[in-house]
N, C-alpha and C positions, 0 to 999 in steps of 0.2 A: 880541815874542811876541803873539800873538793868537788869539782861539778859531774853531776852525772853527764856523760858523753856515749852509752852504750845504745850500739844500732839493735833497740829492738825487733828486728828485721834479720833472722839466721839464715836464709838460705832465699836468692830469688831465682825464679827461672822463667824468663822473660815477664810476663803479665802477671806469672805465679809467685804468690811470697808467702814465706811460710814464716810466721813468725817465731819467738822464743817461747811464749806464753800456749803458744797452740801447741810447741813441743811439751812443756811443761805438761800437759794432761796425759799425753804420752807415758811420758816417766812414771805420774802418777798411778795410769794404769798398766804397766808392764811390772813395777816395784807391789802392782798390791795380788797380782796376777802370780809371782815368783813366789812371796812371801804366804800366801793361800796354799799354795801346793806344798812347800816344806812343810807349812801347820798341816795339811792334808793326811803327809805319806807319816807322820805319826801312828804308831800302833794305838788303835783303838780312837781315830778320829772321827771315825763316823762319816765323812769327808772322800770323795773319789774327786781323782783330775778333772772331770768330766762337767762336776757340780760345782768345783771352782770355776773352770770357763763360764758355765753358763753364768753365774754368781756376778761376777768381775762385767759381762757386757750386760747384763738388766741394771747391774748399776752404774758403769757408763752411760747408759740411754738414762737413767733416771737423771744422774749429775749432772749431763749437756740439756735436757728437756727440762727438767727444774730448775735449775741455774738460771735457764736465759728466762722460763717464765717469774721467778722472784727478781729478778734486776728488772723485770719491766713492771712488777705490781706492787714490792715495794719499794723500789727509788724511781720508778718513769713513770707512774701512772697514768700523769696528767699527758704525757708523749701517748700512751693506748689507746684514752682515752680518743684523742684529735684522729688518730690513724693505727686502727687494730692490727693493721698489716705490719706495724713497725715488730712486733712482736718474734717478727721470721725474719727481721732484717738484722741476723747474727753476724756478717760481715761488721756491722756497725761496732761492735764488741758490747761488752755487758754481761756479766755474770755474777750471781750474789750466791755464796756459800751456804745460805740459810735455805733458800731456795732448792739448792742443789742435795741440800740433805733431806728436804720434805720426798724430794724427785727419789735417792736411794729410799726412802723409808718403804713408798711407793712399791719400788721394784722389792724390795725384799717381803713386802704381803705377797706380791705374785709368785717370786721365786717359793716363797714358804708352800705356797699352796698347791704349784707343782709339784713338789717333792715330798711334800709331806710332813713338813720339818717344822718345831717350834721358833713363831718368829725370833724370840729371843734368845736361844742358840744360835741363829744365824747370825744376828747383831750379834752376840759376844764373840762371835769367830769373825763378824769382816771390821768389826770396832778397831782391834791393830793395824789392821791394814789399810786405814785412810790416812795416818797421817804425815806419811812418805811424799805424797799426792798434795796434801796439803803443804807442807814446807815447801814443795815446788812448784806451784800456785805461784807463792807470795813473792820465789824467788822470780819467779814470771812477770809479776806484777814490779819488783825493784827494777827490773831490765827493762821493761814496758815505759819504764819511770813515770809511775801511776800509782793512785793512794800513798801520796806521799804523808810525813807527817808534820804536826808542828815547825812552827820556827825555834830553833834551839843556837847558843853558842858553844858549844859542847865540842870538840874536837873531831870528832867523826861527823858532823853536819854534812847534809850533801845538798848540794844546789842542784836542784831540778829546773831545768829549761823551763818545762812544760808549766810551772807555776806560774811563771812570768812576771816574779819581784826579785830576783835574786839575792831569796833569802836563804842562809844554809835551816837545812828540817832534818830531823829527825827521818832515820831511814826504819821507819815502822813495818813495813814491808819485811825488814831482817830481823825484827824484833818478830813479827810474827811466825816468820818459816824457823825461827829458831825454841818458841813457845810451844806452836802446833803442829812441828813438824818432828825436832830430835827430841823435842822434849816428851812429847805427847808419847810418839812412837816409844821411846825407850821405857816410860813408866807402862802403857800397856802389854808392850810386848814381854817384860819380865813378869808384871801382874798376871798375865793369863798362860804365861809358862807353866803353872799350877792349875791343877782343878778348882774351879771358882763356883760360890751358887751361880744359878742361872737370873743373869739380871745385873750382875755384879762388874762384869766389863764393858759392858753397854752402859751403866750408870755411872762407871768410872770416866767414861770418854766421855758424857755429855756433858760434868762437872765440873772436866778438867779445860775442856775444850770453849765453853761460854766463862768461867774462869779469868783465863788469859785473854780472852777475846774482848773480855770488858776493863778487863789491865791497859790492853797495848789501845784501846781506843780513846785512850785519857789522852795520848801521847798521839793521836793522827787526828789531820784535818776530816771534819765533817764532810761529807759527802756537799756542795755548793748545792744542789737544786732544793736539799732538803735542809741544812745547817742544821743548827742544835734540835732536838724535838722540845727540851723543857731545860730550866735552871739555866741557860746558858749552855749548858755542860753535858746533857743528856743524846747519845746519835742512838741513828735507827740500828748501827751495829748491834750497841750495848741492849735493847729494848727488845732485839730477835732472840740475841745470846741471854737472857733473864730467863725464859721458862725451858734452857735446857739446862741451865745451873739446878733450878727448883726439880726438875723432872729426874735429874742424874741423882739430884743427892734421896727423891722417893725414889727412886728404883734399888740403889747401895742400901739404902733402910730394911725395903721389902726383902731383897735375895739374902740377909744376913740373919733377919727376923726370921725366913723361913728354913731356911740351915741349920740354924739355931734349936 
């Protein structure tokens, strides 16, 4: 066991700080930015440099704009509610994944509609490419030392400050950049190495993705404003990730059904 001691704090410059976690989106999107263009310069992608760039910042603005509005509608609400301004006060931190995926769904109808393009070809070509973004999220969030997990006596326990009982927890944060980040990536990226029906890598990612996410939330503390939603045992993680487990595995039905 060991305490976490890591300055989430990378780089200051006088008044300016630039955190680890605000790098973290960075990687995210230069890693899905890299990976679109190699899928791009494929013969026969269908795909130019041009429409990845555009692709990669509508879904930036979706991630940063949906992000910070699901952390404030489903874990702050009652914070909106008192003061709707709090909503712009992104300084304060606060992003929810769930959020941030309704925000890309968002941008990819607009993208689709520019260009022309069936939404679900777009999903199955940017589906690989989030979960690079994601594993370093979560490592953002271990270095943040935030969303920690359970109390464990496990070997690897890590004493987070920020708790304030110094108990060793489960470092779920690595549990999940390792679930949704090499795991995720590595099963999509060889799945869509092949010609897939249309539907098929989108419904792959949403199954795989709400999956683990209701795995690794058995093993992290509840969010405190909101604790369990039912049974004790029940978080708002697990309850968001449920209808993209059911939606992933009707989409893998549909695109196989109609292949077939």
């Amino acid at each position: 066991m060991w305490e976490h001691a890591i300055n989430p704090v990378a780089l200051s410059l006088g008044p300016l700080q630039i955190h680890w976690y605000g790098m973290m989106y960075m990687v995210g999107f230069g890693a899905a930015w890299w990976l679109g263009n190699r899928r791009a310069a494929q013969p026969g992608s269908g795909w130019s440099e041009q429409q990845v760039s555009d692709l990669i910042f509508w879904g930036a603005v979706g991630v940063i704009l949906g992000g910070r509005m699901g952390y404030v509608v489903f874990y702050h609400f009652d914070y909106f509610l008192q003061d709707p301004l709090w909503l712009f006060a992104i300084w304060e931190g606060g992003m929810s994944f769930h959020g941030g995926f309704l925000g890309v769904l968002a941008a990819l109808a607009i993208f689709a509609k520019k260009y022309q393009k069936s939404f679900f070809d777009i999903g199955d070509f940017v589906a690989p490419l989030i979960p690079i973004g994601l594993g370093a999220g979560r490592l953002g969030n271990f270095i943040g030392g935030e969303l920690w997990g359970k109390a464990t006596d496990q070997t690897w326990g890590v004493i987070f400050p920020a708790a304030g009982d110094g108990l060793a927890r489960h470092p779920s944060q690595l549990y999940q950049m390792f679930l949704e980040g090499f795991v995720l990536f590595s099963v999509l990226w060889f799945f869509s190495a092949k010609p897939r029906p249309r539907m098929a890598v989108s419904g792959l990612f949403l199954t795989l993705y709400g999956v683990f996410r209701i795995a690794v939330e058995t093993l992290r503390e509840p969010d405190p404003q909101l604790g369990y939603l039912a049974f004790n045992a029940i978080t708002m993680g697990q309850v968001l990730s449920l209808p993209m487990v059911i939606c992933g595995v009707v989409f893998l039905t549909l695109a196989y059904r109609k292949a077939s």
